[in-house]
N, C-alpha and C positions, 0 to 999 in steps of 0.2 A: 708319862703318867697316863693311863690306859681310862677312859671315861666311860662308865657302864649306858648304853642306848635304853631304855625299856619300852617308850614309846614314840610316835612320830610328833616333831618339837622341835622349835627351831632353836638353832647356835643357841643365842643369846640365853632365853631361857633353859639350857640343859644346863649350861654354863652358869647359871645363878643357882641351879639347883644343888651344885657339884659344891659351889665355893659359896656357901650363907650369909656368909661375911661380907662379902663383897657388896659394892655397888653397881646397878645399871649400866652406871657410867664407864668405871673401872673394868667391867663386863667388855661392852665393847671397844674399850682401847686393847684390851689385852687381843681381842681376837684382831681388829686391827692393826698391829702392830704383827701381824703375823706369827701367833705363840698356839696355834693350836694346826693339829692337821686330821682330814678328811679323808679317809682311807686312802691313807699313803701322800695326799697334797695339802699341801698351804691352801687354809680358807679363810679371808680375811672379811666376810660378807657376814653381819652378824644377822639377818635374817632368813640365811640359808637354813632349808628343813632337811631335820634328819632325822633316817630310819632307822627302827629297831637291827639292822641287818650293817649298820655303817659301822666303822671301825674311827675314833672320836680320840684323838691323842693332845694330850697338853704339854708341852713344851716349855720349862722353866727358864726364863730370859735370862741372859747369860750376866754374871756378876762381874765387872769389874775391878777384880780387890787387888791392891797393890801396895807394899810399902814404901813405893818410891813414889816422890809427888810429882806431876804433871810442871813441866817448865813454863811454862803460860795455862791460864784460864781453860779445861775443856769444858764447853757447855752441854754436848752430849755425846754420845757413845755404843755402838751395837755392833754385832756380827762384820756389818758394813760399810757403815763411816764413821767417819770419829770430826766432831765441829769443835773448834779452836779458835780462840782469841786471839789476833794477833799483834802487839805492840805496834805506836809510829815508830819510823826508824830505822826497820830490819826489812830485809826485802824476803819478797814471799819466797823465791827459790835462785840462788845463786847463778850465776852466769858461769856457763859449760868451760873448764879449763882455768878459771880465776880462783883463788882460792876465799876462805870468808868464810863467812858462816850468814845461813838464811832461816827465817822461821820453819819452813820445811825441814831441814839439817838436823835442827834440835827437836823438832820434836819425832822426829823418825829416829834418831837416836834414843830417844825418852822412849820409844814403846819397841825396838830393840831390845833395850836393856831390861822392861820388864819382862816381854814375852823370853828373854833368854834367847835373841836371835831367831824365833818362830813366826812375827809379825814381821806387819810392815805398810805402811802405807802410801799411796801416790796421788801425787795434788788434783784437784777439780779444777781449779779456777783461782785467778791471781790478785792481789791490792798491791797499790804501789808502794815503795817504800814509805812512803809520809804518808801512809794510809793506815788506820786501824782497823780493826771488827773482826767479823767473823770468815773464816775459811772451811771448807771441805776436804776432808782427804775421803780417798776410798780404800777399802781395807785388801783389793785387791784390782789387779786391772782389766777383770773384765765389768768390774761394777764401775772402774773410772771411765770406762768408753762408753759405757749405760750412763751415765751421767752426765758427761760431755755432748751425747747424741741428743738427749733430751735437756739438754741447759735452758732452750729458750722458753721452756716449761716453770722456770724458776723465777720468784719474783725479791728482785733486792732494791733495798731503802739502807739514805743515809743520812746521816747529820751534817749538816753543811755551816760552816760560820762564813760568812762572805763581808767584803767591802760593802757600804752601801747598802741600794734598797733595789729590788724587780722593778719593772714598769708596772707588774701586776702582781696582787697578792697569791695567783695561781696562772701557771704557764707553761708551756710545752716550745722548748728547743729542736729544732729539726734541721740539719745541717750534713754537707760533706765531709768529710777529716781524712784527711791524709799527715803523713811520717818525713820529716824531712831529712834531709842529709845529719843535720846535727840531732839526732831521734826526738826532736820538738816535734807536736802535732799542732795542726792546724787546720780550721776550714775554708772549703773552695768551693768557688760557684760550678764550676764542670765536673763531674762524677767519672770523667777516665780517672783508674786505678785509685778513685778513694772509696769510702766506707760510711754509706749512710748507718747516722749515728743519731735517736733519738733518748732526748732526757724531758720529764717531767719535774716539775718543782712546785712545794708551794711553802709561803712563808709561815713561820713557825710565831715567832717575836722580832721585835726589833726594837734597835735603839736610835739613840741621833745618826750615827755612823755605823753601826754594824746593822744586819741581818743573820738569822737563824733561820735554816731552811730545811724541810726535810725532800729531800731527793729521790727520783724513783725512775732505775736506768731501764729504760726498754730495749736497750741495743749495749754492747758490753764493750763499747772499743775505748782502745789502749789513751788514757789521759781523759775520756771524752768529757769526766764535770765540771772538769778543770778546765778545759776551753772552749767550754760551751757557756760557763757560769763567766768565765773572765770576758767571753764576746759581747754578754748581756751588760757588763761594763762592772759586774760586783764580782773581783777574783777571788778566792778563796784565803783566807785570811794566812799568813806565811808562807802563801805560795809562789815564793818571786820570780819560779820562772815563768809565770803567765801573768807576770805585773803586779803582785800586790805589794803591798808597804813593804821600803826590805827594811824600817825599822824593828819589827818585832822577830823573833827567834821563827828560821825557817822548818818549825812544823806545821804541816799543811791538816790545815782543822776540815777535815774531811773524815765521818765512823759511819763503818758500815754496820749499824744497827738492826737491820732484820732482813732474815732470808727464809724463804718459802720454797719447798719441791718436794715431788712426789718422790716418794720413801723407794732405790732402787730394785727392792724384795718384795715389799707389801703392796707398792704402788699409792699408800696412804699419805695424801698431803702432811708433810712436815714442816712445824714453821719454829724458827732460835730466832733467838732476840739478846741483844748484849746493851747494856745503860754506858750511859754517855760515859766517857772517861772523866774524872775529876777535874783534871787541869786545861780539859778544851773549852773551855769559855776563858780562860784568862790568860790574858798577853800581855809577853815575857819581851824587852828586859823593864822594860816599866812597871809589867806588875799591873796594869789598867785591867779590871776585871769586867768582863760583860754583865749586866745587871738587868735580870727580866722587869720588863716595864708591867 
C-alpha cells in the first residue's frame, strides 16, 4: 500500500494521518515491527523524517490462518520465527540416528503440513527434557545463524521450585562445569576444558521446606541450574539426578517463563512470557501441594 508524502513529517505522524483510527502507540509498533518501507528499505525508526520526494510503502503483516491447530502452545509468530511452548518430558530435538520423536519433530511436521511442504523451521536454542517454556525456531537458516551469533544478546528467566531455602534471598552462582564420562555435569575448581557458567537467583516465596525462585541464566551451559541450584544445597525439586527427594515423580519443576531479544529483521527488542504450568507447584505421588505463604 503506496502512502501519499505531501509534506516534510516524520514516520510516526504521516502514519497517523494515513490510519485515524489508530493509536500512537499502535503507530509505532507497526513501524517497529518493521511493516513499512522507505524507498525501497525497512525503517523501523518512528521518528525518521520524510520528504515530499520519498517513496513511503505499508506492508500488511502477514496472517497466519490455518485450519490445522498448532500441537503445543505457539505464543508468537512472523515472516521469521515462530516461539513455542514446550511440554516436561519431550526432549527439544532427538539424537542423530535414534529414532522418537522430539518437540522439534512435531512441530516442524505441524507447519509442513500447513505450509503444504513450503515451510520449515530450524531450532535456536535447547531445554532439557524435564524442562518446560519457551523455545525459538527460525523460519530459515540464515536467521538461525543471526540468532545463534547474537544469543548472548538474549535475556532468559525461569521458575525454579527447589529443596530448601538460599543462604540469601538474592544471589549470583559463579562456578566451573564441566561433562563427565556418564553426560553428568559438574563443577571444578580448575578451568582446563571446563565452562564458566554464571546464574543469578532470587527467591520468589517460600515454605517450611520448599523455595520458589525465579532464575536468570547469564551463561547458557548444558544442566547449569540444576548444579549450580543443587551445589547451593536446594536441588530442584524431581530432580534426582542432582540429589533431590526421589520420593516424588521425576519432573524436574524448572519453566522457562520469559525470553527477551532483538527481533532478527527489525532488530526491535522482543520479549514472550508463558505462566507457570498448572501442576508445578504440586508433588506427585503424595499429592503435597505448595501453598504460597
Amino acid at each position: 500500500m503506496r502512502i501519499q508524502v505531501n509534506q516534510e513529517i516524520t514516520l510516526t505522524e504521516l502514519l497517523i494521518r494515513e490510519f485515524r483510527d489508530a493509536s500512537r502507540t499502535s503507530i509505532k509498533n507497526l513501524i517497529s515491527h518493521g511493516n513499512v518501507v522507505v524507498n525501497g528499505k525497512m525503517t523501523t525508526n518512528p521518528s525518521a523524517k520524510i520528504k515530499p520526494e520519498d517513496k513511503v510503502e505499508y506492508i500488511k503483516p502477514q496472517k497466519f490462518q490455518t485450519k490445522i491447530p498448532p500441537p503445543f502452545p505457539v505464543i508468537y509468530e512472523d515472516d521469521e520465527i515462530l516461539i513455542a511452548e514446550k511440554p516436561a518430558g519431550l526432549l527439544t530435538i532427538g539424537d542423530k540416528g535414534i529414532g522418537g520423536t522430539s518437540f522439534y519433530k512435531i512441530i516442524l511436521e505441524y507447519i509442513k503440513e500447513r505450509s503444504k511442504g513450503k515451510e520449515r523451521i530450524f531450532p535456536v536454542h535447547r531445554l532439557d527434557r524435564e524442562v518446560s517454556g519457551l523455545l525459538v525456531f527460525a523460519k530459515s537458516e540464515k536467521t538461525q545463524q543471526q540468532l545463534k551469533e547474537n544469543w548472548k544478546q538474549s535475556k532468559k528467566l525461569y521458575y525454579a521450585l527447589v529443596e530448601g531455602h538460599p543462604p540469601k534471598n538474592n544471589g549470583t552462582i559463579k562456578t566451573w562445569l564441566m561433562e563427565g564420562k556418564d553426560q553428568k555435569v559438574f563443577s571444578v575448581q580448575k578451568p582446563e576444558g571446563a565452562k564458566l557458567a554464571v546464574t543469578h537467583y532470587r527467591v520468589l516465596d517460600k515454605t517450611e521446606d520448599y523455595s520458589l525462585l525465579e532464575v536468570h541464566l547469564e551463561t547458557g551451559r548444558k544442566n547449569q541450574i540444576r548444579v549450580h541450584l543443587a551445589g547451593m544445597g536446594c536441588p530442584v525439586v524431581g530432580d534426582r539426578r542432582y540429589g533431590a527427594n526421589a520420593r516424588f515423580e521425576r519432573r524436574i519443576r524448572l519453566h522457562a517463563f520469559y525470553l527477551s531479544f532483538p527481533h532478527p529483521k527489525s532488530g526491535t527488542l522482543k520479549e514472550f512470557k508463558s505462566k507457570m504450568p498448572k501442576s508445578f507447584l504440586i508433588l506427585k505421588p503424595e499429592n503435597e501441594k505448595y501453598k504460597h505463604s
